[in-house]
BALUM-900710 format. One record per atom (N, C-alpha, C, O): x negated, y negated, z negated; residue in three letters. Coordinates in steps of 0.05 Angstrom, whole numbers, plus 5000, padded with zeros to 4 digits. Example, Ala and Ser with C-alpha at 12.3 -4.5 7.8 and 13.67 -1.06 7.14 Angstrom:
% residues 2
473651144844ALA/475450904844ALA/473650664844ALA/471550664831ALA/474350454858SER/472750214857SER/474249994843SER/473249774839SER/
END
This chain:
% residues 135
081538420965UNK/078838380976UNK/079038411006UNK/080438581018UNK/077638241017UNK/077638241048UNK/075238381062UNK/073538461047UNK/074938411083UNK/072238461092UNK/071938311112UNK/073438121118UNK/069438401127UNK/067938291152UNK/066938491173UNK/065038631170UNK/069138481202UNK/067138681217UNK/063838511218UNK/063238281212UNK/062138731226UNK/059338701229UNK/057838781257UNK/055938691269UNK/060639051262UNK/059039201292UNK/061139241298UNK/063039231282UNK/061439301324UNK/063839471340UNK/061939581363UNK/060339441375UNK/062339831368UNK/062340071392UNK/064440231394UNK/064840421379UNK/066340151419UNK/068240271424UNK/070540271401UNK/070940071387UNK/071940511399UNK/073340451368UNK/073040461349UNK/074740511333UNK/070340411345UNK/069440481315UNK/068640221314UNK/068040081334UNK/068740091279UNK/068239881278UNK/066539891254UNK/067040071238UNK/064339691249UNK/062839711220UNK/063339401200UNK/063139161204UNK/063939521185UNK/064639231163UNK/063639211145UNK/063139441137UNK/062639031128UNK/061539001104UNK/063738851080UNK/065938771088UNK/063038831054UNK/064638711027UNK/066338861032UNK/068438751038UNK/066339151030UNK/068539321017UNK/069139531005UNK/070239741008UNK/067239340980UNK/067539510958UNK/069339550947UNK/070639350939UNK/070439870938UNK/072839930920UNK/075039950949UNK/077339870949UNK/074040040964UNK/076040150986UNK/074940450979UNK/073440540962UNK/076340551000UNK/076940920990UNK/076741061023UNK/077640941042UNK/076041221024UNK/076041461044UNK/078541471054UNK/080541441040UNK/078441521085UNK/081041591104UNK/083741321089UNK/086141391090UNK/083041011076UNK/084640721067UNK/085340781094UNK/083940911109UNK/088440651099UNK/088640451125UNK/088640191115UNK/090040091098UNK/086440091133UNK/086539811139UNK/087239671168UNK/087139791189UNK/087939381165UNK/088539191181UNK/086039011190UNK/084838851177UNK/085739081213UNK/083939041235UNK/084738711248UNK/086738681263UNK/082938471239UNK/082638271246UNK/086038011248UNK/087338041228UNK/086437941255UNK/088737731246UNK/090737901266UNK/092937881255UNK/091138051288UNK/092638211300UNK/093938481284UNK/095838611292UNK/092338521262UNK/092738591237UNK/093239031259UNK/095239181261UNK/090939051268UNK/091139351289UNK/089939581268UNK/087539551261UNK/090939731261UNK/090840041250UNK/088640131256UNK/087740181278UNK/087440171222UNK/084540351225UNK/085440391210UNK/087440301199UNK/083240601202UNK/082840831182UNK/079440851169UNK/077840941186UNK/078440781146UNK/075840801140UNK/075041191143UNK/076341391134UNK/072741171156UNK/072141511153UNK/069041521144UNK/067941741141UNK/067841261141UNK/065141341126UNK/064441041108UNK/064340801113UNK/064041181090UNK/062840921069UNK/060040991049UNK/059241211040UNK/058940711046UNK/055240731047UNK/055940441027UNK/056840231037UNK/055440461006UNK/055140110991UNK/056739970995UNK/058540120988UNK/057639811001UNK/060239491007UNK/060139521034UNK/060939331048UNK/059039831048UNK/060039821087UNK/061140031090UNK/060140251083UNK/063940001104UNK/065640141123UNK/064740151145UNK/063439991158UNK/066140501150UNK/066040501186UNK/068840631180UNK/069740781162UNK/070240461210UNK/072340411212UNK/074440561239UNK/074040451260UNK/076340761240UNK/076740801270UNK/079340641273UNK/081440661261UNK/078540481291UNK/080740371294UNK/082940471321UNK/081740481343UNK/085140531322UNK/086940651331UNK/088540541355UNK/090640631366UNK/087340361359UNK/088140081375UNK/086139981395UNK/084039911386UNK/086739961425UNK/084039791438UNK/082839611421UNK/084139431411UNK/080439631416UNK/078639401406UNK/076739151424UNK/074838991419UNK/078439231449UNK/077139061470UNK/077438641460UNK/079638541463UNK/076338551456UNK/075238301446UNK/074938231418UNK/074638001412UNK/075038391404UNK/074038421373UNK/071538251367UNK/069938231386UNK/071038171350UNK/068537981350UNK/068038001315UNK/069237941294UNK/064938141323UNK/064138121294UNK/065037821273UNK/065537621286UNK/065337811249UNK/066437611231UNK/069437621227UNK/070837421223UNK/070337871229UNK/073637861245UNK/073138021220UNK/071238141210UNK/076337951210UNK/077138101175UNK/077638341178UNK/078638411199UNK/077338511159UNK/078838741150UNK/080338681124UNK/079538561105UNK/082938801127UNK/084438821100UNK/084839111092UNK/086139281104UNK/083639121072UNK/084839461060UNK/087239431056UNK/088239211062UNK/088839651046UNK/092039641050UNK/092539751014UNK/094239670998UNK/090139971010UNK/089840120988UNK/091440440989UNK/091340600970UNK/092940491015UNK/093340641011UNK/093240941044UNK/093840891068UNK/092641091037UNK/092241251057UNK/094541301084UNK/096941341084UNK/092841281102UNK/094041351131UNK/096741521130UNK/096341741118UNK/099041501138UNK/100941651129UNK/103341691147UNK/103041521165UNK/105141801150UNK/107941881163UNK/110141821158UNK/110141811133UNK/112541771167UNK/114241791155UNK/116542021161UNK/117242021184UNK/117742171146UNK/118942391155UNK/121742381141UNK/122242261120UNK/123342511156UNK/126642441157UNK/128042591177UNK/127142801186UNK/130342491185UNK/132442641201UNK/131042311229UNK/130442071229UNK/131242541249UNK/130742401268UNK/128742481280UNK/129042541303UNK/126542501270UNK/123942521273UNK/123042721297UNK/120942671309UNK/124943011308UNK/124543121316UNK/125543021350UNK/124643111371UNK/126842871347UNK/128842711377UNK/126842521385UNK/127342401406UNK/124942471374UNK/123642231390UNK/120442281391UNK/118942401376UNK/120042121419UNK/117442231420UNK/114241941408UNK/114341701413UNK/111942071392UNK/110241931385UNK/108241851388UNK/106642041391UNK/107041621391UNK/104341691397UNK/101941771366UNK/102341851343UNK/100741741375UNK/098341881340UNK/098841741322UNK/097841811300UNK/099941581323UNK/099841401300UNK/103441351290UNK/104341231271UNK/104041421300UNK/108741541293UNK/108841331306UNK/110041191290UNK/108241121337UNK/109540931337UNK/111541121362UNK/110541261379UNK/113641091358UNK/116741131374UNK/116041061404UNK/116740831410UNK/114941181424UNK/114340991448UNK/117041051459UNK/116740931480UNK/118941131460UNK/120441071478UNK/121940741464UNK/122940561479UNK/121940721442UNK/123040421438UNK/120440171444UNK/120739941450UNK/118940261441UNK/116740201446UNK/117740031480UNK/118439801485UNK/117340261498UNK/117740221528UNK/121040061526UNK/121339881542UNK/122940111510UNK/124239971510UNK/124239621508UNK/125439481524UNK/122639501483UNK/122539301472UNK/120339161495UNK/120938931501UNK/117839261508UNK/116039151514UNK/115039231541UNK/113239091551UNK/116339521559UNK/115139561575UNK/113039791575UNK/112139841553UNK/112139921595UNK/111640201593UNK/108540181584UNK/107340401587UNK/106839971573UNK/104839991557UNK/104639861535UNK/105739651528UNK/102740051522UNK/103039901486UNK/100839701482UNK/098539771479UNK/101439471482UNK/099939321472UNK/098839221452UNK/100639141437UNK/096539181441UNK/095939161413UNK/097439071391UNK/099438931394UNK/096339161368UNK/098139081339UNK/100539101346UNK/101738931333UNK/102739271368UNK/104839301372UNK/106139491334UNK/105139691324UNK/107939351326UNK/108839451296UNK/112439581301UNK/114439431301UNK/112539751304UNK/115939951307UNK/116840121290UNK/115740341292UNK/118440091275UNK/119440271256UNK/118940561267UNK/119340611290UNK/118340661257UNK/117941011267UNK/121341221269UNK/122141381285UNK/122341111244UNK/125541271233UNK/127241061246UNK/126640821247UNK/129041131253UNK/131640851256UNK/133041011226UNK/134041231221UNK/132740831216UNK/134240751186UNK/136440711177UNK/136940771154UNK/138140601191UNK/140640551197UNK/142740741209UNK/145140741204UNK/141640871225UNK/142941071237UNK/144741191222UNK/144041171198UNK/146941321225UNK/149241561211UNK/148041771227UNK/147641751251UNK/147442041209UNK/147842271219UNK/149242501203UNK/149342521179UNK/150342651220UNK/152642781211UNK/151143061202UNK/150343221219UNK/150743131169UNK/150843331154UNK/152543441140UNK/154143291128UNK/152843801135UNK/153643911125UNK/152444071116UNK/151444261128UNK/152444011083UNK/150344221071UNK/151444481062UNK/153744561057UNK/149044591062UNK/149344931056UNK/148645051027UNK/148345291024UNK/148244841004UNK/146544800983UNK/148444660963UNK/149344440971UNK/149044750938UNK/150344650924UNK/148144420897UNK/146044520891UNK/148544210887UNK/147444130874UNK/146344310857UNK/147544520851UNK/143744240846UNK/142044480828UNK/142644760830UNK/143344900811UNK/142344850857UNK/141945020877UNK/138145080868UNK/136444900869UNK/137645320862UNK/135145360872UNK/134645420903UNK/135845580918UNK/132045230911UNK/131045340933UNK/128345300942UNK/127045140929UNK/127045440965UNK/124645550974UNK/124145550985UNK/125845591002UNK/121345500997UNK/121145401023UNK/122145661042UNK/122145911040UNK/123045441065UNK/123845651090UNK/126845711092UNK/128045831110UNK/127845561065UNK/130845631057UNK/132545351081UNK/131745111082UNK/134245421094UNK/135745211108UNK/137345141093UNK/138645311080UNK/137744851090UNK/139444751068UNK/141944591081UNK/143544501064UNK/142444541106UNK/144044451113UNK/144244501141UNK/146044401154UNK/
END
């Protein structure tokens, strides 16, 4: 199901036809496809924060629910690089495009590929607990 913005002030956006979306969904914000988050819902209308300049947004502009909530990704790495609110990596960021982020900019958050070098401290079916260092 798609929607329709209706209103925009600032980063908040109001949409209608979206029914059977859910509290704190991320959705895709108009054909640039820019990161919101629904934070209030009333009948088949969202309000929407969108996380992204919304500077030329124009009511009739789609929303896509995603179906699933706003989220992170966490791993080895995570602590070496710096984020903005939303996990995008700005220093590859500033790499790929230059020292501002421009809309619907999309960056892996983890480099995935990477080798990193572990040595665990934890034998398979090892009990453990939080707070326990495992490697």
């Amino acid at each position: 199901m798609e929607g329709k913005i209706i209103r925009i002030s600032g980063p908040v956006v109001e949409a209608v036809s979206m029914k059977g979306s859910k509290m704190y969904e991320l959705v895709k914000v108009s054909e640039e496809e820019l990161m919101g988050e629904i934070i209030q819902l009333y009948g088949d209308k969202a309000i929407i924060q969108v996380y992204e300049d919304t500077t030329s947004l124009k009511p009739g502009e789609k929303i896509i629910p995603t179906g699933r909530p706003l989220s992170v990704k966490l791993g080895v790495g995570l602590t070496s690089g710096i984020y903005d609110g939303v996990q995008r990596p700005l220093n590859l960021i500033r790499d790929q495009i230059g020292d501002f982020i421009k809309r619907g900019v999309k960056v892996e958050p983890l480099i995935q590929k990477k080798k990193w070098h572990f040595v665990p401290l934890k034998n398979k079916g090892d009990k453990i607990k939080s707070g326990d260092i495992i490697g």
